[in-house]
KOLMARBA-558171 format. One record per residue (C-alpha): residue number from 1; x, y, z; residue in one letter. Coordinates in steps of 0.001 Angstrom, whole numbers, plus 500000, padded with zeros to 6 digits. Each point is the difference from the previous one (the first is absolute). Layout:
N
  nr   east  north     up rest
 NUM      X      Y      Z    A
...
// end
This chain:
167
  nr   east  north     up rest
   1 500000 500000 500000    X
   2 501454 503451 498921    X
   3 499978 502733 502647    X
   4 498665 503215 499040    X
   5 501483 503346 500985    X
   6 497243 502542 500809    X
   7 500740 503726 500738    X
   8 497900 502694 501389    X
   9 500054 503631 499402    X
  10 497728 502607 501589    X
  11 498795 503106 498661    X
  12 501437 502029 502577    X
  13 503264 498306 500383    X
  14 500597 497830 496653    X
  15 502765 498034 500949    X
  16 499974 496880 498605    X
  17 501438 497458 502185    X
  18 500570 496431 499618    X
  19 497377 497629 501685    X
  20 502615 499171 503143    X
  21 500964 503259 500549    X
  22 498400 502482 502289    X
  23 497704 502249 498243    X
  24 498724 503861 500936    X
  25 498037 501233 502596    X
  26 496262 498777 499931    X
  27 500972 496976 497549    X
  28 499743 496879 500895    X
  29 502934 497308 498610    X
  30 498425 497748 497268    X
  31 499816 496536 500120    X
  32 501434 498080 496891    X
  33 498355 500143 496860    X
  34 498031 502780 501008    X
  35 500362 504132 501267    X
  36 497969 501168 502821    X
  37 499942 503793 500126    X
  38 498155 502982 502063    X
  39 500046 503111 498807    X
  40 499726 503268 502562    X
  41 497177 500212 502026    X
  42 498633 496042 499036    X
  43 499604 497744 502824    X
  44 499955 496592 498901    X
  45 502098 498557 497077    X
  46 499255 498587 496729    X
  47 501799 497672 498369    X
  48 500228 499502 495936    X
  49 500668 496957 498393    X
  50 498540 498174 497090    X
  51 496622 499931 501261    X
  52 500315 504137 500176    X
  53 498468 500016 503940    X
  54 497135 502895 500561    X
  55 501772 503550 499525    X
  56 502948 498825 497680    X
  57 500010 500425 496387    X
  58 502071 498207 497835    X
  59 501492 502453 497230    X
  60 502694 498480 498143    X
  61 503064 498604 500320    X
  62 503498 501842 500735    X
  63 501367 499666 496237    X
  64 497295 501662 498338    X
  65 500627 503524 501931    X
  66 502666 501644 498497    X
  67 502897 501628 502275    X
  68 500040 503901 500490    X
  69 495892 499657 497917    X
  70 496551 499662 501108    X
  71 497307 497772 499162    X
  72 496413 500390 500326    X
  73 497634 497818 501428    X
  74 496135 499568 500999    X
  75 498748 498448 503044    X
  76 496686 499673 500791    X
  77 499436 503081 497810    X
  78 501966 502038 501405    X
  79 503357 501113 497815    X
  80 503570 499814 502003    X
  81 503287 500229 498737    X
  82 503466 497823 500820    X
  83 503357 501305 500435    X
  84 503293 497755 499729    X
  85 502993 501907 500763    X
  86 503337 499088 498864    X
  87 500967 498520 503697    X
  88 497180 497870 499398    X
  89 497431 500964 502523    X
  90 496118 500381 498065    X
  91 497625 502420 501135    X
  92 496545 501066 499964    X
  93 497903 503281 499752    X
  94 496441 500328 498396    X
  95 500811 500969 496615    X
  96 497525 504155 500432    X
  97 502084 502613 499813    X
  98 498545 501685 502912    X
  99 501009 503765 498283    X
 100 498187 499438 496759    X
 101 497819 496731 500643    X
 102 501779 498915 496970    X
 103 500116 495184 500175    X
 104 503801 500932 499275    X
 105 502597 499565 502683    X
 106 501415 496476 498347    X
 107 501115 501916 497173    X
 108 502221 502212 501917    X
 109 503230 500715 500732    X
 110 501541 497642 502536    X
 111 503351 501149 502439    X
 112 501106 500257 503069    X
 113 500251 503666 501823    X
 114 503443 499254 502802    X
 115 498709 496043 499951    X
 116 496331 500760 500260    X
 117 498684 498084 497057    X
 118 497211 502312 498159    X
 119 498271 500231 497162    X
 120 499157 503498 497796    X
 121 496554 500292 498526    X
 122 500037 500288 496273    X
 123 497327 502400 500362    X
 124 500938 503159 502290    X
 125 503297 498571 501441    X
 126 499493 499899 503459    X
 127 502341 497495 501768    X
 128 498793 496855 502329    X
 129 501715 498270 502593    X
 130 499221 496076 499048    X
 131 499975 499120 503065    X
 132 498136 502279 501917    X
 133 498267 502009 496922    X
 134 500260 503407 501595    X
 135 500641 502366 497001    X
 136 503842 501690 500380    X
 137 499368 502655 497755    X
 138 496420 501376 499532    X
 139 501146 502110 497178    X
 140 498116 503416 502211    X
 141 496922 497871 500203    X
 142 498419 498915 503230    X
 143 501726 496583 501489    X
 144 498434 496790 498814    X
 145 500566 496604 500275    X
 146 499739 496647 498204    X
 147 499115 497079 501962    X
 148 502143 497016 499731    X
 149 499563 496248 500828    X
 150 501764 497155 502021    X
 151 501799 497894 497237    X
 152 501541 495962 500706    X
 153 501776 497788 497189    X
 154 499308 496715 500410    X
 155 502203 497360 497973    X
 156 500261 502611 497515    X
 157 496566 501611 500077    X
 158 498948 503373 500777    X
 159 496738 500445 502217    X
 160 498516 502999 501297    X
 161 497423 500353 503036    X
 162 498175 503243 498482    X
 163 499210 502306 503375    X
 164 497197 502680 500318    X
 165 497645 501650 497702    X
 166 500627 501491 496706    X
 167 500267 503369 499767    X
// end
């Protein structure tokens, strides 16, 4: 029987980790062949496999997201976008542009601001923080933010436990 390596990221503190090693605040260590992950604020766990438990999504796998590009994707009707950077780590935001209401954000620019991983919208070119989504330059406009959701790769698959309403 082949061991799995599962990994865990969290939308607040993406850091994937390794299945044996310890993992961040508020997320619990996965058990093999599965990721168990709570994002800020949740008090119970979920953990996605291949039978996608209630709250995960499953989205696609690793290879298909392109490093330093987003990708779109629908769940449950409601749009989000994927991030992989080039150390790796995938995140994810809802894919409104919260300046212009624009479906857009997976079409922009992704970087890194001093090691904070962001993407700029195509649209106005405001700045996000991918893992927190607080907006680092407003462009003069009023602060806004995009929300972002708790991600785990499991055996090479990305899921995503979608959090909150739309806006």
């Amino acid at each position: 029987m082949a061991t799995s390596q599962a990994m865990t990221m969290d939308a607040e503190t993406p850091a994937a980790t390794p299945s044996s090693a310890p993992v961040a605040p508020g997320v619990t260590a996965p058990a093999a062949a599965s990721a168990t992950t709570a994002g800020p604020g949740d008090d119970a766990s979920a953990t996605p496999a291949a039978d996608t438990p209630h709250g995960w999504s499953r989205i696609c796998r690793v290879d298909d997201l392109l490093v330093e590009r987003g990708a779109a994707a629908l769940v449950d009707g409601r749009q989000i976008a994927l991030f992989r950077t080039y150390d790796g780590r995938i995140y994810a935001t809802d894919q409104m542009d919260p300046f212009s209401g624009a479906a857009v954000l997976s079409r922009g620019i992704v970087g890194d601001r001093a090691g904070v991983p962001t993407v700029a919208s195509p649209m106005y070119k405001q700045v996000f923080d991918l893992r927190t989504g607080q907006c680092l330059d407003t462009q003069g406009k009023e602060p806004l933010s995009v929300r972002v959701h708790p991600v785990a790769v499991t055996d090479g698959v990305v899921f995503v436990r979608i959090q909150g309403d739309p806006r």
